[in-house]
C-alpha positions as CSV (number, residue, x, y, z in Angstrom):
1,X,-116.2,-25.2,-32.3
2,X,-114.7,-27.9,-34.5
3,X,-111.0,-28.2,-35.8
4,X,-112.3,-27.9,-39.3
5,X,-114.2,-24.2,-38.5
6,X,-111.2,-22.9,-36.2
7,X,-108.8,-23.8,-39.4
8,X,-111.2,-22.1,-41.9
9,X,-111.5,-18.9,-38.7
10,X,-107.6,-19.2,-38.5
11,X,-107.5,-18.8,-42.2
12,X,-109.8,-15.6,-42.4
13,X,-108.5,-13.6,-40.2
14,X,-105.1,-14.5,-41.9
15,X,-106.8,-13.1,-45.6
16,X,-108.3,-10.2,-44.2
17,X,-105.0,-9.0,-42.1
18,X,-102.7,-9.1,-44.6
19,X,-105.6,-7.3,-47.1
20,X,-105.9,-4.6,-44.6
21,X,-102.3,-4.2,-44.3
22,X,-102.2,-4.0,-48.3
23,X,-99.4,-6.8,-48.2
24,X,-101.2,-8.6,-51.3
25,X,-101.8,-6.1,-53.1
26,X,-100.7,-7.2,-56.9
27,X,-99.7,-10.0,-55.3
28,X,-96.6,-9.2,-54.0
29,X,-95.1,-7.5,-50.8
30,X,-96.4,-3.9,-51.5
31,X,-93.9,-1.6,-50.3
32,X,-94.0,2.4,-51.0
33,X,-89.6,2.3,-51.6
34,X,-89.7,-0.3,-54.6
35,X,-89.6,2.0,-57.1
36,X,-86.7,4.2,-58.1
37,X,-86.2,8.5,-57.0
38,X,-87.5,8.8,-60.5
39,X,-90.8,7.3,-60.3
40,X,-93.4,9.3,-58.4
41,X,-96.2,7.4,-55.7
42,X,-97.3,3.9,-56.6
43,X,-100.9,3.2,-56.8
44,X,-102.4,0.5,-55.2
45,X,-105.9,-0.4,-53.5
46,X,-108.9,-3.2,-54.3
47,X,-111.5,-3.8,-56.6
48,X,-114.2,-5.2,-54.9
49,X,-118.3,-6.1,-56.0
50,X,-121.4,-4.4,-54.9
51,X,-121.5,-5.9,-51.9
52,X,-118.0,-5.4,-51.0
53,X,-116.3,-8.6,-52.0
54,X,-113.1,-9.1,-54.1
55,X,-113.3,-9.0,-57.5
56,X,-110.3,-11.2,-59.2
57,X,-108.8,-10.9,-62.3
58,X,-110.3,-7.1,-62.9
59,X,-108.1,-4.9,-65.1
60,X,-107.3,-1.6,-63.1
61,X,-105.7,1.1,-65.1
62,X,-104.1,4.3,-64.1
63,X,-104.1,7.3,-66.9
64,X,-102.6,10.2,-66.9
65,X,-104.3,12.4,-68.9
66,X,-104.5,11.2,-73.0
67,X,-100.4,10.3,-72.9
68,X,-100.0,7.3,-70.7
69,X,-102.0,4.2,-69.2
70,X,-100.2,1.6,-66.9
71,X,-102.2,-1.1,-66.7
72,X,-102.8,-4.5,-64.5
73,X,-104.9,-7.2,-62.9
74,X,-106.4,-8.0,-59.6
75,X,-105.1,-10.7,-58.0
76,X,-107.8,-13.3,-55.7
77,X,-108.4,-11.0,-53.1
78,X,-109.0,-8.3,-55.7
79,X,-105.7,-6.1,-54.7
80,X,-103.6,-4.5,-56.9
81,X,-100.9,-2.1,-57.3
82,X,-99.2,0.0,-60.4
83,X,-95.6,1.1,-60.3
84,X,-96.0,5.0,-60.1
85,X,-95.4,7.6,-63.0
86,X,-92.5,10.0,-63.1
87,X,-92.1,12.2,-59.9
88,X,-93.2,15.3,-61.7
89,X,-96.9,13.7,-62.6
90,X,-99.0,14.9,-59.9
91,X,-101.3,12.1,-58.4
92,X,-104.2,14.5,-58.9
93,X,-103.6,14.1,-62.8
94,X,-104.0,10.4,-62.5
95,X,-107.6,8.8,-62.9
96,X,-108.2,4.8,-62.0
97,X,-110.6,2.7,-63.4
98,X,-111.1,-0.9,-63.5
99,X,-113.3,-3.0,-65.6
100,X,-114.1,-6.6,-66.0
101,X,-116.4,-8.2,-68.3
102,X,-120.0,-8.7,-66.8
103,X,-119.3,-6.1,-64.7
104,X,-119.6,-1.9,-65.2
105,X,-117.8,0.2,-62.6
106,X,-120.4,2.3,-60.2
107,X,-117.8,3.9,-57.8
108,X,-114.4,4.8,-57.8
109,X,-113.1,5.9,-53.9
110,X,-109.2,7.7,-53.1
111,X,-108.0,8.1,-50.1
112,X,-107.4,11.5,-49.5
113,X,-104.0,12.4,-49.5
114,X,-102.1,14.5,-46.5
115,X,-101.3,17.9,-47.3
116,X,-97.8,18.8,-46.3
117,X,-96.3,15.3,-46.9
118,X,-94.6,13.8,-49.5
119,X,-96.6,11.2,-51.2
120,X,-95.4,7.6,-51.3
121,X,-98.6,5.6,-52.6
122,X,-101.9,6.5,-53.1
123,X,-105.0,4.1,-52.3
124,X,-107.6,3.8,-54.4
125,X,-110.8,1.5,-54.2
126,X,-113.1,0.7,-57.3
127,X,-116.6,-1.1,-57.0
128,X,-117.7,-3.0,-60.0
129,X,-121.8,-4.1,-60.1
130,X,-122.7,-7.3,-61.9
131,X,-124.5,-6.3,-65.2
132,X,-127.5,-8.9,-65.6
């Protein structure tokens, strides 16, 4: 193996540790305790293509119902994240969806949340196709 393909190894397993762990995710150190008691969970997860790859610069909004839409971008591994809404909004009232030009949104996948704990973020995947 040469130097040039350990570095460019080295540097994917880097991308793809720190996307599992969600530590890019907007961009920033994601961490459930940034927000105040007042907010409820964060939301958070990746938009990624057909085929499974990132999808940059896609807007993801979170609604909650007709009142209120917190919006954002994906950053270059296609994470993102959106501060949460107050504690009493219940994450089941919140739908994310995520759009980019040339693209239209054919999936939209939550991780199921654990009954009997307190929720702290919720994870949420959407999967754009390429409109041709």
């Amino acid at each position: 193996m040469t130097r040039q393909t350990r570095f460019f190894c080295l540097l994917a397993c880097l991308a793809l540790a720190a996307a599992a762990s969600g530590a890019l995710a907007g961009g920033d150190a994601f961490e459930p305790d940034d927000h105040s008691p007042d907010e409820g969970p964060a939301y958070f997860g990746f938009v990624k293509d057909e085929r499974g790859a990132p999808v940059r610069d896609a807007k993801v909004s979170a609604s909650y119902q007709t009142s209120l839409t917190l919006v954002t971008r994906t950053n270059a591994t296609g994470a993102y994240k959106v501060r949460g809404f107050k504690k009493e909004i219940s994450p089941n009232d919140v739908t994310i969806t995520c759009a980019k030009d040339g693209y239209k949104q054919i999936r939209v996948f939550r991780r199921p949340l654990v009954k009997g704990k307190p929720v702290r973020s919720v994870e949420t995947e959407c999967r754009l196709q390429r409109v041709k």
